[in-house]
ZAMARGU-4260 file (C-alpha; in steps of 0.2 Angstrom, whole numbers, plus 5000, padded with zeros to 4 digits):
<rodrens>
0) 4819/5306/4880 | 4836/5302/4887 | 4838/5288/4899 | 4847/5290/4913 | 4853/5272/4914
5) 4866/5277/4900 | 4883/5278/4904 | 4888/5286/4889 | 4889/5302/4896 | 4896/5312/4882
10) 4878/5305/4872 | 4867/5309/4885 | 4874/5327/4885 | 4871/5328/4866 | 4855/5318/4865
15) 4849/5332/4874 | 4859/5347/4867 | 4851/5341/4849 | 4833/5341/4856 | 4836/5357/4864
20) 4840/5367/4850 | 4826/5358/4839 | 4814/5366/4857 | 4821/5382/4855 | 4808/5385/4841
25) 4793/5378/4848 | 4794/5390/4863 | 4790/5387/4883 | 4779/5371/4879 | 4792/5364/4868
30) 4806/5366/4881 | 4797/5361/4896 | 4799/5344/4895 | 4819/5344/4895 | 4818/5354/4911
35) 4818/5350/4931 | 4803/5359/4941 | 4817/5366/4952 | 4829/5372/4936 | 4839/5385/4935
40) 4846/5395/4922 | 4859/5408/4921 | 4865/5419/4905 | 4879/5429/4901 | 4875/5440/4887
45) 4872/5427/4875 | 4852/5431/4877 | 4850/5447/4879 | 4867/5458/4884 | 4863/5458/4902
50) 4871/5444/4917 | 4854/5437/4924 | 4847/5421/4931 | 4830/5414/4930 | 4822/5400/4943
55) 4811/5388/4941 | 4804/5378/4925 | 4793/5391/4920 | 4802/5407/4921 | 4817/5397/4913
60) 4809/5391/4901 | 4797/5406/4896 | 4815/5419/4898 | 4825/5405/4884 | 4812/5407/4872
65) 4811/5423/4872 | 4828/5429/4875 | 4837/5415/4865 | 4825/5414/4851 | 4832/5431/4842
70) 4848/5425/4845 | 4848/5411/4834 | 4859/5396/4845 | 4866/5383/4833 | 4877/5369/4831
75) 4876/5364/4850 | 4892/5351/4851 | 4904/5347/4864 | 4921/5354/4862 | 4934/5340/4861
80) 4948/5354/4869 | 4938/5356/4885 | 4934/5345/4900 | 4926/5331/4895 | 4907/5325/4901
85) 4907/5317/4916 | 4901/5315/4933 | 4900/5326/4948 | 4896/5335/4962 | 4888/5348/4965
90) 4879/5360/4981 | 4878/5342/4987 | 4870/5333/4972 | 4877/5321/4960 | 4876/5328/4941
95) 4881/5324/4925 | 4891/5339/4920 | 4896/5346/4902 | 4905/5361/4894 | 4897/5364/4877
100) 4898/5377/4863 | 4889/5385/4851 | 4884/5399/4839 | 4872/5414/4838 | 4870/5427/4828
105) 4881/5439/4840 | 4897/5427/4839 | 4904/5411/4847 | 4897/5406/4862 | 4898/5394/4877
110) 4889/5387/4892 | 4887/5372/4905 | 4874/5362/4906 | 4870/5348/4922 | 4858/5335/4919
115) 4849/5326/4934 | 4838/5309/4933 | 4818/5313/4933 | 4806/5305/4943 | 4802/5294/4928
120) 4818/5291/4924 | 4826/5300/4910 | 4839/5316/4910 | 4833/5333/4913 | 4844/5348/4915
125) 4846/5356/4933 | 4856/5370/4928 | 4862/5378/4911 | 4872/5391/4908 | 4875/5399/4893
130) 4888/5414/4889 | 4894/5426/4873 | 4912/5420/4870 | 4916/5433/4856 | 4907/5443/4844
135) 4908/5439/4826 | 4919/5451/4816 | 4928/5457/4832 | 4937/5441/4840 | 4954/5444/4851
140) 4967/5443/4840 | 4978/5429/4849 | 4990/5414/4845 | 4988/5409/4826 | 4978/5428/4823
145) 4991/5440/4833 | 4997/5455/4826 | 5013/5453/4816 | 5023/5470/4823 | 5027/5470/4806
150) 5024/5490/4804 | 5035/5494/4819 | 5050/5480/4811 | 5050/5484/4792 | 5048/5502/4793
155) 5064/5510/4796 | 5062/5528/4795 | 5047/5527/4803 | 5042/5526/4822 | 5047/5511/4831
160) 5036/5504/4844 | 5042/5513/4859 | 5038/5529/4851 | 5020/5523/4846 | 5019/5517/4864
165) 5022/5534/4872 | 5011/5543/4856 | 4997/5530/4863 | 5000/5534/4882 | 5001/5553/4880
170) 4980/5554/4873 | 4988/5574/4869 | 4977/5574/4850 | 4961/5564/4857 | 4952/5556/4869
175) 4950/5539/4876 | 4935/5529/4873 | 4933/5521/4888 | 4943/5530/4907 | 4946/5517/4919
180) 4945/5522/4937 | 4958/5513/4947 | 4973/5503/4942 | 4971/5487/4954 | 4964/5470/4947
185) 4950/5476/4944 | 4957/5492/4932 | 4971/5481/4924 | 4958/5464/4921 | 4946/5478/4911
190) 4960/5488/4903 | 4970/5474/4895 | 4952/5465/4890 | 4945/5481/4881 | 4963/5484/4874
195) 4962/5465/4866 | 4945/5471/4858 | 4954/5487/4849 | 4944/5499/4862 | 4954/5513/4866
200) 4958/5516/4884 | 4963/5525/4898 | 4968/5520/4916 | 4971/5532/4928 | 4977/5529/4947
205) 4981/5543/4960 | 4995/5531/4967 | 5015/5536/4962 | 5015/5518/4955 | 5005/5503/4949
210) 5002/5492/4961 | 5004/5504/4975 | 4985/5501/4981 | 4994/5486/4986 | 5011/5491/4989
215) 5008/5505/5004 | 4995/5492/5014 | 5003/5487/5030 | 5020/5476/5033 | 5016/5459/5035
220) 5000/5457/5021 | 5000/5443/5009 | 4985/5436/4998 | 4976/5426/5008 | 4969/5411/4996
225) 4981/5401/4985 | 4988/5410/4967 | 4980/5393/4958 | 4965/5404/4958 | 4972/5424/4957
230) 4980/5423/4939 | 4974/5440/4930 | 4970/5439/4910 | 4981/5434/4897 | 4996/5433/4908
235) 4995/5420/4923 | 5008/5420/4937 | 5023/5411/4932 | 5022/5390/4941 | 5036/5395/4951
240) 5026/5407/4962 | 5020/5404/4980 | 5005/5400/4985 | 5001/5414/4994 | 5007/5430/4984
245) 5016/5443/4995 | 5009/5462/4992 | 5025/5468/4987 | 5028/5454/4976 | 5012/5456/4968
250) 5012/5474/4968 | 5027/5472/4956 | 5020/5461/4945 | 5005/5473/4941 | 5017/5487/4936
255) 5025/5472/4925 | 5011/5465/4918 | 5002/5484/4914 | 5020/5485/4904 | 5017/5469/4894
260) 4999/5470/4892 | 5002/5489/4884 | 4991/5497/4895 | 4989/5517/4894 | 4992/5520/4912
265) 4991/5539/4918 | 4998/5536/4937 | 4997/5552/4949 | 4980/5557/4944 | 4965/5561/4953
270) 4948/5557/4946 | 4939/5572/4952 | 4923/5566/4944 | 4909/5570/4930 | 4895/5575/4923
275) 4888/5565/4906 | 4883/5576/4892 | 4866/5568/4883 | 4868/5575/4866 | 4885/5570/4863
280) 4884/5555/4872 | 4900/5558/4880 | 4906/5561/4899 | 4914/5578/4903 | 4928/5571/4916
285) 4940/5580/4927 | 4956/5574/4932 | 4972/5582/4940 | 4989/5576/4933 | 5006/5583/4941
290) 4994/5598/4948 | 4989/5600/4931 | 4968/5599/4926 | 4963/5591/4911 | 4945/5590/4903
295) 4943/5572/4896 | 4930/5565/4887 | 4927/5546/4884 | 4912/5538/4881 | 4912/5527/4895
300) 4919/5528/4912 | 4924/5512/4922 | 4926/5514/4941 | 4938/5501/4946 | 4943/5508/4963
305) 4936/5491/4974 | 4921/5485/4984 | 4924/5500/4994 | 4935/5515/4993 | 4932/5528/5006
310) 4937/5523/5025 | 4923/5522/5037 | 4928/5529/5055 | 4913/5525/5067 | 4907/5540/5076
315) 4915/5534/5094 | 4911/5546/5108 | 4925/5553/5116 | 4938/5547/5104 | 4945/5567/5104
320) 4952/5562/5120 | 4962/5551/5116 | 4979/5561/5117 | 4989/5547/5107 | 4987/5545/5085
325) 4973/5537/5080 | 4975/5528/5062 | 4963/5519/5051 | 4968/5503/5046 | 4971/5509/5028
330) 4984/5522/5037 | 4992/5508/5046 | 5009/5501/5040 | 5023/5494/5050 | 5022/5488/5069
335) 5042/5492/5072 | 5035/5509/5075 | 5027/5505/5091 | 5039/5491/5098 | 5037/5491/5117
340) 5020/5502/5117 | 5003/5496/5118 | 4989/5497/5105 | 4970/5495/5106 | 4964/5489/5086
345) 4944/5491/5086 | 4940/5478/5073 | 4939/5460/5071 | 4941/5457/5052 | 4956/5453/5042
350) 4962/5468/5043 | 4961/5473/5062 | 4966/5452/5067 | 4983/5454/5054 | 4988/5472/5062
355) 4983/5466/5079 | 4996/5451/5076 | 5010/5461/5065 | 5009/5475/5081 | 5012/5459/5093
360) 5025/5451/5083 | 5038/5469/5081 | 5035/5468/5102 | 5019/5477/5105 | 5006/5475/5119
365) 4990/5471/5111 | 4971/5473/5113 | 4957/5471/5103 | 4940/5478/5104 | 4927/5467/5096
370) 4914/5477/5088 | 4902/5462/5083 | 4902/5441/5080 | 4915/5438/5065 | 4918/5423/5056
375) 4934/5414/5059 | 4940/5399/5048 | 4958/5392/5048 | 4968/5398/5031 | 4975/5380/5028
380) 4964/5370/5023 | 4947/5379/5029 | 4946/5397/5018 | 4953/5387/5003 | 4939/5374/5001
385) 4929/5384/4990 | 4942/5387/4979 | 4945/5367/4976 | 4940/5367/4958 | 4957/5376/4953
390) 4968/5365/4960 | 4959/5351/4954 | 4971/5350/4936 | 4958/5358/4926 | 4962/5371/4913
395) 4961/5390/4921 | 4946/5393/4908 | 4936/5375/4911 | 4937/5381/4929 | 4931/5399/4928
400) 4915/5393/4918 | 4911/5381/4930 | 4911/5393/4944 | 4901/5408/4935 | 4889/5392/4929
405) 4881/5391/4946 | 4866/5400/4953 | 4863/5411/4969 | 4853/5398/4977 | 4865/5383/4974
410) 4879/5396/4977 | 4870/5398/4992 | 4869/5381/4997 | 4888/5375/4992 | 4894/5387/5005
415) 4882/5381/5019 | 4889/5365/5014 | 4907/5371/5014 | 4905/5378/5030 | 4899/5365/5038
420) 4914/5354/5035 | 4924/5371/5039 | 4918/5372/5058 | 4920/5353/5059 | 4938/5355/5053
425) 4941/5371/5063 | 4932/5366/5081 | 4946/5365/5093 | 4951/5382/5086 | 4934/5389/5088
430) 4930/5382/5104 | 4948/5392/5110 | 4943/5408/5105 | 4923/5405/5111 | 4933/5400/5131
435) 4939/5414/5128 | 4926/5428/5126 | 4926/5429/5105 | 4908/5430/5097 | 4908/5421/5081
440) 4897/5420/5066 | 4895/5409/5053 | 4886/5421/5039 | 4868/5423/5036 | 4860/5405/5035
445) 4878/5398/5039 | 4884/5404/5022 | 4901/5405/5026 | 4911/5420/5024 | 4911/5423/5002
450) 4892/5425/5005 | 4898/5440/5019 | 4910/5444/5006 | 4899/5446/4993 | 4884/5453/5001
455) 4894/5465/5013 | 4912/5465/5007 | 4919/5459/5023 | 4915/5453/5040 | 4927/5437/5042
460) 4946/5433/5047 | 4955/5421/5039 | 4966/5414/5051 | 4986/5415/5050 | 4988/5414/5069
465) 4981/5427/5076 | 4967/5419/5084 | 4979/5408/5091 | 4985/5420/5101 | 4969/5428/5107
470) 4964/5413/5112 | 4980/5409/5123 | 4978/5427/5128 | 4992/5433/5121 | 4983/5446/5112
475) 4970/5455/5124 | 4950/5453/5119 | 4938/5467/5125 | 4921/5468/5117 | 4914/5483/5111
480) 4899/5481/5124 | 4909/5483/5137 | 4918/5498/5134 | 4913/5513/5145 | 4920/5528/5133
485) 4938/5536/5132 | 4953/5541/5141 | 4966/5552/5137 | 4977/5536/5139 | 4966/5522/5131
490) 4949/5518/5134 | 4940/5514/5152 | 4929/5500/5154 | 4909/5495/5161 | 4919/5487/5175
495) 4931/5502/5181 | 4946/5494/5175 | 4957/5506/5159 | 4967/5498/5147 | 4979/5510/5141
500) 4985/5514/5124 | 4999/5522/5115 | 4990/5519/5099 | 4972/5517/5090 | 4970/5509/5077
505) 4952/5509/5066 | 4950/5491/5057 | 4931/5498/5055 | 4931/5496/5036 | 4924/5505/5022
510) 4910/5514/5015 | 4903/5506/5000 | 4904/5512/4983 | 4888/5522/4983 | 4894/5536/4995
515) 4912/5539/4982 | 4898/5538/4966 | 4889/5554/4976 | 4904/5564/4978 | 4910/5560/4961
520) 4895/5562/4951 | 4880/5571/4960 | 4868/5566/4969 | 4856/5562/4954 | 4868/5550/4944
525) 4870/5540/4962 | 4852/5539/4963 | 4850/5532/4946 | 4862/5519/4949 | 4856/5515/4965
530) 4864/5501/4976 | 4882/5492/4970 | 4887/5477/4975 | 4877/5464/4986 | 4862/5455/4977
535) 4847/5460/4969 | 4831/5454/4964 | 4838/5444/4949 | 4852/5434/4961 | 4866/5445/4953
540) 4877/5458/4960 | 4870/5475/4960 | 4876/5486/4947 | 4893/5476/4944 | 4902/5472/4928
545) 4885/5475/4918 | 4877/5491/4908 | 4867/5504/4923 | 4854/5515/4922 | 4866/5529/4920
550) 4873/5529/4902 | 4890/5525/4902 | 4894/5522/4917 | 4902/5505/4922 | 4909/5497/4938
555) 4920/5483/4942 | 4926/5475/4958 | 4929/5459/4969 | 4943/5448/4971 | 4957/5443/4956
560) 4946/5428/4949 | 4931/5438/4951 | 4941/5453/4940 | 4949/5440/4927 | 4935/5431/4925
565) 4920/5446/4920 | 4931/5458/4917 | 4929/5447/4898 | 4912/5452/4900 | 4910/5470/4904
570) 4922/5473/4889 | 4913/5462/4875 | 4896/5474/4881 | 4907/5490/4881 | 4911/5484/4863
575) 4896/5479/4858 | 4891/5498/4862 | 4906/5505/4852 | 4898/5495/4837 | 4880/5499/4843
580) 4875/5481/4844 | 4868/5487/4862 | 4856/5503/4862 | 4857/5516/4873
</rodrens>
């Protein structure tokens, strides 16, 4: 066995690579030994075409039998072009850490393995990852295997590229393979990864342009963690960029990058939903172009419209007498409007702190109604500590597998630590807005706000000032609590006292995915699908970026990295489906 006295990392690594695959054939008894009791294991198509990760040494080493076993893994090396071996760490444990490669019978694959000492001395792995890299036959044609345009230079009487471009985009003689719901991240990162793979594809958006889901959100709104981490496929932001990316800036370079990327982009069309036809294996899909219907029928339909779509306006007694507008945060644009009025914003997430603060900066009297404890952490440096790894000099690719290589639980326990050192670093702020009546949360088990993020899609502010100026009291605070009901010129307190209000806004969020899924597709299709987003029994989101109990029907979500980084993997399984390597 390996001896963790050996500072030859890169041996250790493939000491124990080489006995590993030599296990693989003696099944969970073989394996056991190069395991921790507390292992984890996490696999990205490379066993069995699903995301999923197993806990523990025995349900680790009983799932890699079995699901590796038909695979066939070989030739398990360390790649000299990658990171190299070396110590680290990580959730607040020192580990050996290693990229590796290897083969299967599906295509090249990759994974990362961390070793930890045993009690008795040698190198046992704590957590292995293993993912599909590309399918054998079907690799992305890039650098040295690009296409050569050679059809579209050397054939004169023939069309050139444009016209095949506008031929592609038109879809008038067929039908896509796959319809893409949405052109944000999400919808572009899936588009141009399936587009790589040859899969024929179709995005549609009911915005006038691409980017526009960004482009029409409120003044002020910039990307709130650094570009280092936000590139999207293929196509990273120029080195030249800020570090926090503008909306309108970036909402340009999605129009751009849907150009270069030769995506087929249908932009003022409406989904209007679906119903999958069994015998054909094919979806009957609606959308409205120009005010014109069209029957579409792709295989495989990707919703790529976000976390959450569809505003959610609490039912607030009385609101109806309220005589001034009352906007949703998604409705809200530009505080120059109400210069020199007064505003109430219910809400206490990113959304209602940033309007809150762009209504007081045009001029605006300001009060916010807090509905429940929120988690605050300073932008700088506190909301980008998780986020370290990618400005750490490491390649873009070396980084995103190290982050989809750890587990839920360590996951779990990475961000307890981070925010810990985040409400050390942010106390003098947090004891402000505490003196000054703010309820604050630090996630369930003190996770911090991506756990919110990723169980609840929000909950959390990231701080650009605004708390600064509720804790001065430059912006009113009210909590919810202690709010009586309505007036028709703001709202009147438990105490007797009225603050009075020009304008509403909502910051109240949005439903999830589930409720747009039952107006789109019925009642039974949402029920087969069940819950998207947050985590399931196998410590993976719910029903994202993998196959679902209803045929054909895929989602995608979550923030750039999260779109750059499985987009890659949704569209190697809706290939593998388009060359029936995954059954129905």
């Amino acid at each position: 066995m390996l001896d963790a006295t050996d500072m030859n990392h890169a041996g250790l690594v493939q000491d124990w690579l080489d006995e590993f695959e030599a296990a693989l054939a003696g099944g969970p008894e073989a394996l056991r030994g190069l395991f921790l009791e507390d292992c984890h294991w996490r696999d990205v198509l490379a066993g069995d075409w699903q995301i999923r990760t197993f806990s523990g040494v025995s349900a680790v080493t009983t799932a890699l039998a079995a699901c590796l076993a038909e695979t066939r893994p070989a030739a398990f090396a360390q790649p000299s072009d990658r990171v190299a071996a070396g110590p680290v760490s990580r959730a607040g444990e020192d580990v050996l850490e290693a990229i590796f490669i290897f083969t299967s019978a599906r295509g090249s694959c990759e994974g990362v393995l961390r070793l930890k000492p045993a009690a008795d001395g040698t190198m046992k792995a704590w957590t292995l990852l293993t993912a599909l890299n590309q399918i054998s036959g079907h690799e992305e044609p890039l650098n040295e295997t690009r296409p050569t345009g050679a059809s579209n230079a050397r054939d004169f009487r023939g069309p050139n590229w444009l016209d095949q471009r506008r031929d592609s985009a038109a879809f008038a003689d067929r039908n896509p393979n796959v319809l893409v719901v949405g052109c944000g991240q999400a919808g572009l990162a899936i588009a141009a990864r399936l587009v790589q793979l040859g899969v024929d594809t179709l995005v549609v958006d009911r915005h006038e342009r691409i980017g526009d889901n960004w482009r029409k959100r409120y003044h002020a709104l910039t990307l709130h963690n650094k570009t280092q981490a936000n590139h999207l496929p293929y196509m990273p932001f120029p080195p030249n960029w800020p570090a926090y990316i503008p909306k309108d800036k970036l909402a340009n370079w999605f129009e751009a990058y849907a150009e270069a990327m030769e995506l087929n982009v249908w932009t003022e069309t409406a989904f209007e939903g679906g119903t999958y036809d069994d015998a054909a294996g094919r979806w009957n899909a609606t959308v409205v172009k120009n005010g014109y219907s069209r029957l579409l029928k792709p295989r495989h339909v990707v919703m790529a419209t976000g976390v959450s779509g569809i505003p959610f306006c609490p039912d607030m007694v009385g609101l109806d007498v309220f005589k001034g507008p009352v906007l949703h945060a998604s409705e809200y644009t530009d505080g120059e409007d109400w210069r020199g009025k007064r505003a109430i914003v219910f809400g206490t997430g990113n959304s209602g702190h940033d309007i809150a603060q762009d209504l007081w900066s045009a001029g605006a009297r300001v009060t916010m109604v807090q509905r429940r404890p929120t988690l605050v952490v300073q932008v700088e440096p506190s909301a980008q500590l998780p986020y370290a790894l990618y400005w750490s000099g490491l390649p873009l690719e070396d980084c995103d597998l190290i982050t989809i290589s750890m587990p839920l639980p360590l996951q779990r326990r990475t961000h307890q630590l981070l925010t810990e050192d985040a409400r050390r670093q942010d106390k003098p702020l947090l004891d402000r807005l505490e003196a000054a009546g703010f309820r604050l949360d630090f996630g369930e088990d003190d996770t911090g706000w991506q756990m919110k993020y990723l169980t609840r899609g929000g909950g959390y502010y990231f701080n650009v000032g605004c708390s600064d100026l509720i804790a001065d009291g430059s912006i009113a605070l009210v909590q919810n609590d202690d709010v009586r009901g309505f007036t028709p010129d703001g709202i009147r307190l438990n105490d007797g006292r009225t603050v009075d209000a020009d304008l509403v806004v909502l910051a109240t969020g949005y439903h999830g995915q589930d409720v747009l899924i039952r107006r789109l597709f019925g009642d039974v299709v949402a029920d087969r699908v069940g819950p998207i987003w947050g985590f399931g029994d196998e410590q993976e989101l719910r029903n994202m970026f993998v196959r679902t109990r209803q045929q054909g029907l895929w989602f995608i979500a979550g923030s750039l990295a999260q779109c750059r980084i499985y987009s890659k993997y949704l569209a190697l399984q809706i290939k593998a489906c388009e060359l029936g390597l995954m059954a129905p």
